[in-house]
DSSP file (Angstrom, degrees, kcal/mol; ACC not computed):
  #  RESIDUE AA STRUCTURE BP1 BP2  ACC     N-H-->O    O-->H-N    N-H-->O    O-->H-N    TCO  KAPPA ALPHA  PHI   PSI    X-CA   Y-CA   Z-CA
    1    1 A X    >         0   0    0      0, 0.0     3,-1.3     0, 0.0     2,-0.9   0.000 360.0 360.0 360.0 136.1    0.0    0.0    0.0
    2    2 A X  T 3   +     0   0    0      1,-0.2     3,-0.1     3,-0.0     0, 0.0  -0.478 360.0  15.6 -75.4 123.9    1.1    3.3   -0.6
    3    3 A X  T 3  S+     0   0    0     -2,-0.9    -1,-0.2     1,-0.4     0, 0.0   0.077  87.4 136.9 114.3 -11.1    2.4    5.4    2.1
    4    4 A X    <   -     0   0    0     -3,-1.3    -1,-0.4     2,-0.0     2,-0.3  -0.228  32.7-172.1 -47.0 130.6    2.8    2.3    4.3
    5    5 A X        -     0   0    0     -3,-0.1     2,-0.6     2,-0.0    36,-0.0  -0.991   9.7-168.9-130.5 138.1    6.3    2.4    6.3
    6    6 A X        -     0   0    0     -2,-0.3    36,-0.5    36,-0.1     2,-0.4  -0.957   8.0-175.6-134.1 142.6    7.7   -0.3    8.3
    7    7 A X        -     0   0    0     -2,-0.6     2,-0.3    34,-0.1    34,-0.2  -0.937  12.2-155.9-132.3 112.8   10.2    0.5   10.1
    8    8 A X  B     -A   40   0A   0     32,-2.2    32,-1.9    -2,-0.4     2,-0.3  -0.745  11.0-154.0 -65.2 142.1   12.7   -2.2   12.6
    9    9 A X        +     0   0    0     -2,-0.3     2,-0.2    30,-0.3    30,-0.1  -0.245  33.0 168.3-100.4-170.8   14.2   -0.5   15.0
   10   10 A X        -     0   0    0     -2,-0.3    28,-2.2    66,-0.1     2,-0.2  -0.615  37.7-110.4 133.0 133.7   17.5   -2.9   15.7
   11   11 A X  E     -F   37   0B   0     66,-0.6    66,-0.2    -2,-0.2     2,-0.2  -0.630  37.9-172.8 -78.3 144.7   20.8   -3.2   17.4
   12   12 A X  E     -F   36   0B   0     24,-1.0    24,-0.9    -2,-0.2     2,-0.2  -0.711  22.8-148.0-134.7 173.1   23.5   -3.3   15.2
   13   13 A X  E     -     0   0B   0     -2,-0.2    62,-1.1    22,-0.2    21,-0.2  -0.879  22.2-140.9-141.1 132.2   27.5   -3.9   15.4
   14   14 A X  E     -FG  33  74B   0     19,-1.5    18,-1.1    -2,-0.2    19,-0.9  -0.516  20.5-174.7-103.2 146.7   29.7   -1.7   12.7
   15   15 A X        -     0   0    0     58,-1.4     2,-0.4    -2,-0.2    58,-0.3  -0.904   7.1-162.0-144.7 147.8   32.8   -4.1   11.3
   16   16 A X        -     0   0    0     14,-0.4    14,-1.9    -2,-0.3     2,-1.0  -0.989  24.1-108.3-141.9 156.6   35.2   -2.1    9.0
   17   17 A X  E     +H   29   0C   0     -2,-0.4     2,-0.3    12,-0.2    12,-0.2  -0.643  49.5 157.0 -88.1 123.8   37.7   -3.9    6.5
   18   18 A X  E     -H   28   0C   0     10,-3.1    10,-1.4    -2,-1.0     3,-0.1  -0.998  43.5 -76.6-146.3 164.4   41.8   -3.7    7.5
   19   19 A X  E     -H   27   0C   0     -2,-0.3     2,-0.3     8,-0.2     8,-0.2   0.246  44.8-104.4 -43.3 178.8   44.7   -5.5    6.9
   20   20 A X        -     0   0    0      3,-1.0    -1,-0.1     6,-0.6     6,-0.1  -0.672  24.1-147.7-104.0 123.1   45.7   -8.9    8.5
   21   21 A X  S    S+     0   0    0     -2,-0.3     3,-0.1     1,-0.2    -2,-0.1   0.655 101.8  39.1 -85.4  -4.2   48.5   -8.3   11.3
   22   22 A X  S    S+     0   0    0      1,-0.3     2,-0.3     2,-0.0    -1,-0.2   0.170 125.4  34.7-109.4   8.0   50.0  -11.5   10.5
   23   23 A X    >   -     0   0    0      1,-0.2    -3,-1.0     3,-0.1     3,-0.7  -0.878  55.9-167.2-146.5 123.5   49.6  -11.4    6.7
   24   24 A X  T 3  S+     0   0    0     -2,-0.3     2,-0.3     1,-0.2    -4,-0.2   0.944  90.3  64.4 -63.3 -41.2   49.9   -8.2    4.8
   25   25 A X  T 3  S+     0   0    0     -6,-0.1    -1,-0.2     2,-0.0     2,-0.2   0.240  98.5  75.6 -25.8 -12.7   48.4   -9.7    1.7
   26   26 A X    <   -     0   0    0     -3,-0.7    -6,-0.6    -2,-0.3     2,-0.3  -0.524  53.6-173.2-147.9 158.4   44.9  -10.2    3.7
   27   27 A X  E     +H   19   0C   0     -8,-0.2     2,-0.3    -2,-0.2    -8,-0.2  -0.905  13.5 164.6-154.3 150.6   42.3   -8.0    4.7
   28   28 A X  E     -H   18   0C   0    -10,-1.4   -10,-3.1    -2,-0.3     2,-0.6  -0.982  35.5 -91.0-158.6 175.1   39.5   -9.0    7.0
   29   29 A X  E     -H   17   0C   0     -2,-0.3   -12,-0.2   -12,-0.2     2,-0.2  -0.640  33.0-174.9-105.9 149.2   36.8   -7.1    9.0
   30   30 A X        -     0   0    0    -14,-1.9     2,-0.7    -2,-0.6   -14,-0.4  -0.470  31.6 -94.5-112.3 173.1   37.0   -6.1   12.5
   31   31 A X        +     0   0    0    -16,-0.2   -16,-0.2    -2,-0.2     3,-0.1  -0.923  36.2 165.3-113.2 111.2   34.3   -4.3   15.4
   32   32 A X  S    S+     0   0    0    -18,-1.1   -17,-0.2    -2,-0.7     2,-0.2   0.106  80.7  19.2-104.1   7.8   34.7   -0.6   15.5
   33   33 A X  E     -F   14   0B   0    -19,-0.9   -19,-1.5     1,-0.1    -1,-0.3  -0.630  56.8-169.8-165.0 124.4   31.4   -0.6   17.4
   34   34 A X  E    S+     0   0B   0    -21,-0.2     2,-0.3     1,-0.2    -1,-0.1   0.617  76.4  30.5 -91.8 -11.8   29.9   -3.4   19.1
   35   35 A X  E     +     0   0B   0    -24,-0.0     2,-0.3   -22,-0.0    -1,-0.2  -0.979  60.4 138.1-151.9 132.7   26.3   -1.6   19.8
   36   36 A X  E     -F   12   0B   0    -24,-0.9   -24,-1.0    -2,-0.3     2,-0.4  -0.920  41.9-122.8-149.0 170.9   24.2    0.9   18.0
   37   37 A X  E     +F   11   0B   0     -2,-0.3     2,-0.3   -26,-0.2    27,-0.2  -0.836  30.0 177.0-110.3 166.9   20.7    1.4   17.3
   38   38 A X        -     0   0    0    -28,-2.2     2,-0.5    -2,-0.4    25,-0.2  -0.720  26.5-131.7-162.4 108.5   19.7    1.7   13.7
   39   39 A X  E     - B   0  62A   0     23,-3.1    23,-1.1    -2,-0.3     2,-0.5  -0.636  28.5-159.2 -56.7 117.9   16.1    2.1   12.1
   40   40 A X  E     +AB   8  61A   0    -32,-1.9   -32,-2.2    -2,-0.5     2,-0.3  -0.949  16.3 174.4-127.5 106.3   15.8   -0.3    9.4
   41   41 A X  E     - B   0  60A   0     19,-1.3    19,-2.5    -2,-0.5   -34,-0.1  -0.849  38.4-110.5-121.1 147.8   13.2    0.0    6.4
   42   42 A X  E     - B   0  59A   0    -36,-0.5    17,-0.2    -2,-0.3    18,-0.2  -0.303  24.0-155.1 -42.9 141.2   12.9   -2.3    3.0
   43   43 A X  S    S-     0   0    0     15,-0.7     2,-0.3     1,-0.4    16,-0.1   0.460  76.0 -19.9 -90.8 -16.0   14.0    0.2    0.1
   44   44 A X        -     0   0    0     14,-0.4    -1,-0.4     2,-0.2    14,-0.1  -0.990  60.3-113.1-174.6 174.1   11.9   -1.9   -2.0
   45   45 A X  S    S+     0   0    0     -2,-0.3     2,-0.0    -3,-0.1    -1,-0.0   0.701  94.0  83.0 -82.6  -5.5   10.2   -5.5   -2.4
   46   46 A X  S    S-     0   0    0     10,-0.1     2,-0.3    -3,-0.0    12,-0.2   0.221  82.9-119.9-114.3-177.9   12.3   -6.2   -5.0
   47   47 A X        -     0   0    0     10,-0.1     2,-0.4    -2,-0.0    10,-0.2  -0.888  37.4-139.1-107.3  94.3   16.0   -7.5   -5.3
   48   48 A X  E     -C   56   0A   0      8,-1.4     8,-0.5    -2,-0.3    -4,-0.0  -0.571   9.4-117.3 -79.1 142.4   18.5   -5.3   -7.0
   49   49 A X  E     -C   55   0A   0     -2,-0.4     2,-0.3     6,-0.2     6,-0.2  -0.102  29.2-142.9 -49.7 128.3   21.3   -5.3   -9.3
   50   50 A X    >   -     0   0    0      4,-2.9     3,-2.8     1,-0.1    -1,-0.1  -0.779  13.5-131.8-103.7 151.0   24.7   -4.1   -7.8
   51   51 A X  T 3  S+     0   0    0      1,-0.3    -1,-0.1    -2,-0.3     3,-0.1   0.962 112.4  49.8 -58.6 -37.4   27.3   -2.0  -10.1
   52   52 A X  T 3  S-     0   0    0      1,-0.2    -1,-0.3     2,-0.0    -2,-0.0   0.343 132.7 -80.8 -85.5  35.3   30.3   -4.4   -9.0
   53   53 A X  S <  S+     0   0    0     -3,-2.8    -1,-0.2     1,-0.2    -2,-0.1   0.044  86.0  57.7  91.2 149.0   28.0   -7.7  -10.0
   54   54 A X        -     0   0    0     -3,-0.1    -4,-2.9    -4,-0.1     2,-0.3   0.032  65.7-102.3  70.8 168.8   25.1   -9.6   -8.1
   55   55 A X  E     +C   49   0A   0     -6,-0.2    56,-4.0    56,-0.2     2,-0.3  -0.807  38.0 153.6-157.3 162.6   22.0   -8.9   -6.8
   56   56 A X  E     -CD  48 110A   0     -8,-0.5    -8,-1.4    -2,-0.3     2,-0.2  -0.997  44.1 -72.5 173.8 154.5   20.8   -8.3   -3.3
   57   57 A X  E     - D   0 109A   0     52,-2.1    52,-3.4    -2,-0.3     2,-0.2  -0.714  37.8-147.8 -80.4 146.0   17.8   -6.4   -0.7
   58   58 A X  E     + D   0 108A   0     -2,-0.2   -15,-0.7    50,-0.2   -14,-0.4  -0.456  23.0 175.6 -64.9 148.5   18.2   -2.7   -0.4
   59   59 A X  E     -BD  42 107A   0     48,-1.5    48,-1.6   -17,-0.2     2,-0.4  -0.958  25.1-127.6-148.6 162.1   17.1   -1.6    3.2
   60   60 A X  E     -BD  41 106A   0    -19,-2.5   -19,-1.3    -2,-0.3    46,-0.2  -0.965  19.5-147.7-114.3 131.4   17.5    2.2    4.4
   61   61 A X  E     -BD  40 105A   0     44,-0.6    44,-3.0    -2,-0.4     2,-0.4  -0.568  11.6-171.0-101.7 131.0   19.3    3.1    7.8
   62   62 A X  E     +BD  39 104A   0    -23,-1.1   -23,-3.1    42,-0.2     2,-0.2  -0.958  25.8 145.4-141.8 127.5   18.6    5.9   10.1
   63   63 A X        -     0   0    0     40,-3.3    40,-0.4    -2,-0.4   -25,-0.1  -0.741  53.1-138.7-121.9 178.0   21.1    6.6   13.0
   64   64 A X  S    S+     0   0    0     38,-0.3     2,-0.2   -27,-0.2    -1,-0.1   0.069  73.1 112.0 -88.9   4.7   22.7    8.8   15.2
   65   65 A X        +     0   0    0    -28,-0.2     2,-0.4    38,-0.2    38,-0.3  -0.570  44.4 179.8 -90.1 135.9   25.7    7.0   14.9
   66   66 A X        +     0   0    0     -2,-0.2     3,-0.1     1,-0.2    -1,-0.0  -0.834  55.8  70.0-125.8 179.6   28.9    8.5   13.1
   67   67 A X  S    S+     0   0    0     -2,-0.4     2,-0.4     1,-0.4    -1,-0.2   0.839  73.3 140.0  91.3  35.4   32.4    7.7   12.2
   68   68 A X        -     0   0    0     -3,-0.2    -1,-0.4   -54,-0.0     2,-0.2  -0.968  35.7-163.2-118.6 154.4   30.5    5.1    9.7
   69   69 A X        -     0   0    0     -2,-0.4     3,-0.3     1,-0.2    22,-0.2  -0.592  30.3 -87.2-125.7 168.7   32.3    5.1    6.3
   70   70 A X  S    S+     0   0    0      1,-0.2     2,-0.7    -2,-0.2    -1,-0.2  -0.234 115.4  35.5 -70.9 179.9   30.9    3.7    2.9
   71   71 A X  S    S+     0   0    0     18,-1.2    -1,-0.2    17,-0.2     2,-0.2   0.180  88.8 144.5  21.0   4.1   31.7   -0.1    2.6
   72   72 A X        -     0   0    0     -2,-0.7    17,-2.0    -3,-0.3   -56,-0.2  -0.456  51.6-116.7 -22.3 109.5   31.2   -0.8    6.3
   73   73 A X  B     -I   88   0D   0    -58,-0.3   -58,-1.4    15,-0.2     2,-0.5  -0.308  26.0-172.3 -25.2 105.0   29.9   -3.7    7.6
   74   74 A X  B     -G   14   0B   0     13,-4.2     2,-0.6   -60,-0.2   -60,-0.2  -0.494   4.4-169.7-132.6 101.7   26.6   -3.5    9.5
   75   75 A X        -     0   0    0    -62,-1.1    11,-0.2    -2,-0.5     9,-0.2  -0.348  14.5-142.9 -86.2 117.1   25.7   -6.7   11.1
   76   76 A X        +     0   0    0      9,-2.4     8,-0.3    -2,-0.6     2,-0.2   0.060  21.3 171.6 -56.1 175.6   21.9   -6.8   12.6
   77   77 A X        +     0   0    0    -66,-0.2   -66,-0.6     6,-0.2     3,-0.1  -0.802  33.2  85.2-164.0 163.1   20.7   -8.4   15.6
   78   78 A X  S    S+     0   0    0     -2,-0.2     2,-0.3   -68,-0.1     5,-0.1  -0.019  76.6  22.0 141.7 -33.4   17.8   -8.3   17.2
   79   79 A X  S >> S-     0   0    0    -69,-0.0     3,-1.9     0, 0.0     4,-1.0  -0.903  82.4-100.6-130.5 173.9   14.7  -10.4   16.5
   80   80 A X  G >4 S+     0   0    0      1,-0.3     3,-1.0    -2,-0.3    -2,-0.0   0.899 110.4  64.0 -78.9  -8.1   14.9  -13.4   15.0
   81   81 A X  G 34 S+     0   0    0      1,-0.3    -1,-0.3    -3,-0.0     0, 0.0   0.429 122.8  22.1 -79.6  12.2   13.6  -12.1   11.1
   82   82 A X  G <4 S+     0   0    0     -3,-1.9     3,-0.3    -6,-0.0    -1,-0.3   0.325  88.7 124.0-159.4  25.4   16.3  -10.2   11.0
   83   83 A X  S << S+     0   0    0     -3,-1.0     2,-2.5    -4,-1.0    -6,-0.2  -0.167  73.5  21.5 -72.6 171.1   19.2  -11.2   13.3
   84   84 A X  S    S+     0   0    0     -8,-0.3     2,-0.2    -9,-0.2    -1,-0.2   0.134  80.5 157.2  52.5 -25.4   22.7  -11.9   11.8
   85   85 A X        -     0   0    0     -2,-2.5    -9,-2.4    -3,-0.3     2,-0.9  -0.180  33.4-149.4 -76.9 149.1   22.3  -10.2    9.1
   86   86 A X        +     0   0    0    -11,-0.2     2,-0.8    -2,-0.2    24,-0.4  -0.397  23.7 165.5 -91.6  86.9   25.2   -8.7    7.0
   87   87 A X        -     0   0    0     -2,-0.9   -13,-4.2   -13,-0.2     2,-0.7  -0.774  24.6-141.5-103.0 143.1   24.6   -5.7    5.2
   88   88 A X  B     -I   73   0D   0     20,-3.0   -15,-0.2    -2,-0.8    20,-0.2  -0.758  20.7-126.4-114.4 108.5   27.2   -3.0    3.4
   89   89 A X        +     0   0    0    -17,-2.0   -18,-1.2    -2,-0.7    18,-0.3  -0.085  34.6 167.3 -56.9 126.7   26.7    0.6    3.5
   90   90 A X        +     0   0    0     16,-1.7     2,-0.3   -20,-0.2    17,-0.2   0.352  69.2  30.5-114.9  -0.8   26.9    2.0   -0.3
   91   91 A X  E     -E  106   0A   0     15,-1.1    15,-1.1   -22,-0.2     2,-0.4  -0.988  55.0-175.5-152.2 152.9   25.5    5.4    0.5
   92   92 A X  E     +E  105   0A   0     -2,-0.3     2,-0.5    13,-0.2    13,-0.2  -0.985   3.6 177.0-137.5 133.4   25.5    7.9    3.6
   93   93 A X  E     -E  104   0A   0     11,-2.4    11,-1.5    -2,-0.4     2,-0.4  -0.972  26.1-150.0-127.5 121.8   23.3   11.4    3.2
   94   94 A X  E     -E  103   0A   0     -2,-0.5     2,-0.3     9,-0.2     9,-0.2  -0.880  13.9-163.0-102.4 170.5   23.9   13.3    7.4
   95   95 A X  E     -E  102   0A   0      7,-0.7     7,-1.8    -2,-0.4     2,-0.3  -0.940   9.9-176.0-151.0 114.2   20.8   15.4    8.4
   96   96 A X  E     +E  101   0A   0     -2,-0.3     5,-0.3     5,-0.3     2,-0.1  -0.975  18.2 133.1-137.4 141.6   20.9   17.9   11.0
   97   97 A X        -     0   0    0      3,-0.8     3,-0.4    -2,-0.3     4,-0.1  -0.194  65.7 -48.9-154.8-131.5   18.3   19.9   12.4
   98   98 A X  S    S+     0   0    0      1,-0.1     3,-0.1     2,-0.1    -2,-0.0   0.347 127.9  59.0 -76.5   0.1   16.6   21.1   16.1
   99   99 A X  S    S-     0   0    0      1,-0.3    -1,-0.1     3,-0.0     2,-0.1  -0.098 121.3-101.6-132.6  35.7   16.6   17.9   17.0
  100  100 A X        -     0   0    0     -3,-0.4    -3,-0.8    -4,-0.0     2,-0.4  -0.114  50.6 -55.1  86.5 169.6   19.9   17.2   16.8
  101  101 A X  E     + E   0  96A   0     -5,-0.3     2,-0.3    -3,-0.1    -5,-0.3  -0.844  45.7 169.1 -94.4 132.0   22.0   15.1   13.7
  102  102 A X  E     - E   0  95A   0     -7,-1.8    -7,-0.7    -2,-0.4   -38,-0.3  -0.935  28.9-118.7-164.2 136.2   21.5   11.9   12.4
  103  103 A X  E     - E   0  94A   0    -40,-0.4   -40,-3.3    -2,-0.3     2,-0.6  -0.719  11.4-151.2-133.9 115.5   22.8    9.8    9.3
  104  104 A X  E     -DE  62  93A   0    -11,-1.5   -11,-2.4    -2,-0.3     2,-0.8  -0.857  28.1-163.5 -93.3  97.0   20.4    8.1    6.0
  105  105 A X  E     -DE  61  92A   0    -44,-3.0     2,-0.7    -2,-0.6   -44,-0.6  -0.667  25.7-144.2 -97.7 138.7   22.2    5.1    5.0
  106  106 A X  E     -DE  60  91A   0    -15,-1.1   -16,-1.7    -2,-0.8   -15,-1.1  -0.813  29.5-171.6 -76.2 133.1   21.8    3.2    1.9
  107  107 A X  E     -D   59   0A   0    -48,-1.6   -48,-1.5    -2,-0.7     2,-0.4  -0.994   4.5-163.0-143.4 122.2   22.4   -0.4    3.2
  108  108 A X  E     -D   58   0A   0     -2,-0.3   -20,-3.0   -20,-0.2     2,-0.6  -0.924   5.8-162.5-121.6 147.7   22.8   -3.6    0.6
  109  109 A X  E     -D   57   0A   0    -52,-3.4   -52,-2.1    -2,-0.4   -22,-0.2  -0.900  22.2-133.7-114.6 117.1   22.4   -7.1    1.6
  110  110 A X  E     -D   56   0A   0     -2,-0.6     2,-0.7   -24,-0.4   -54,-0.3  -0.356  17.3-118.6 -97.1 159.4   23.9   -9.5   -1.1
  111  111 A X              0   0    0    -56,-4.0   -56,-0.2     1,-0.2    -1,-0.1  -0.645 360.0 360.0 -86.6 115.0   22.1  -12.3   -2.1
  112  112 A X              0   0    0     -2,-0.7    -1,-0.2    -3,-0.0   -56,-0.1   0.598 360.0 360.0 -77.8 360.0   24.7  -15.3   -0.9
């Protein structure tokens, strides 16, 4: 229906990719934040096509959190429809206003 929103509210943990400290050659991702909140909406019903290949759900993120970069990890937690999952931020828009500042991420989940 149009104008419908449904919106998760969800804990989240932020992972960012850096080198290996025993292999330079290696990269893996680490927790730069073990708890956040993040609001979590569908971007669509649909699956979409990504520019580097593959296909995957869109969702959009709204936080207070900052110091989150494009390609960041942000792994959900919180009921079971939507626990564990791995999403990678592809877009950030910040927002500030009377009520404070707060961050619109674009969020992709690839289809494994």
């Amino acid at each position: 229906m149009a104008g419908d929103w449904i919106i998760y509210k969800k804990d989240a943990m932020l992972r960012r990719l850096n080198p290996d400290s025993a292999d330079a050659d290696k990269e893996g991702y680490v927790t730069i934040i073990s708890n956040f909140k993040i609001s979590l909406q569908p971007a669509g019903p649909e699956y979409q096509m990504f520019y580097e290949g593959g296909a995957g759900k869109v969702y959009t993120g709204l936080t207070t959190q900052s110091g989150i970069r494009i390609s960041d990890m942000v792994v959900l937690s919180g009921t079971a429809t939507f626990s564990g999952i791995k999403t990678f931020v592809r877009g950030i828009e910040e927002w500030s206003g009377p009520m404070g500042t707060y961050y619109r991420l674009v969020l992709a989940e690839p289809n494994e």
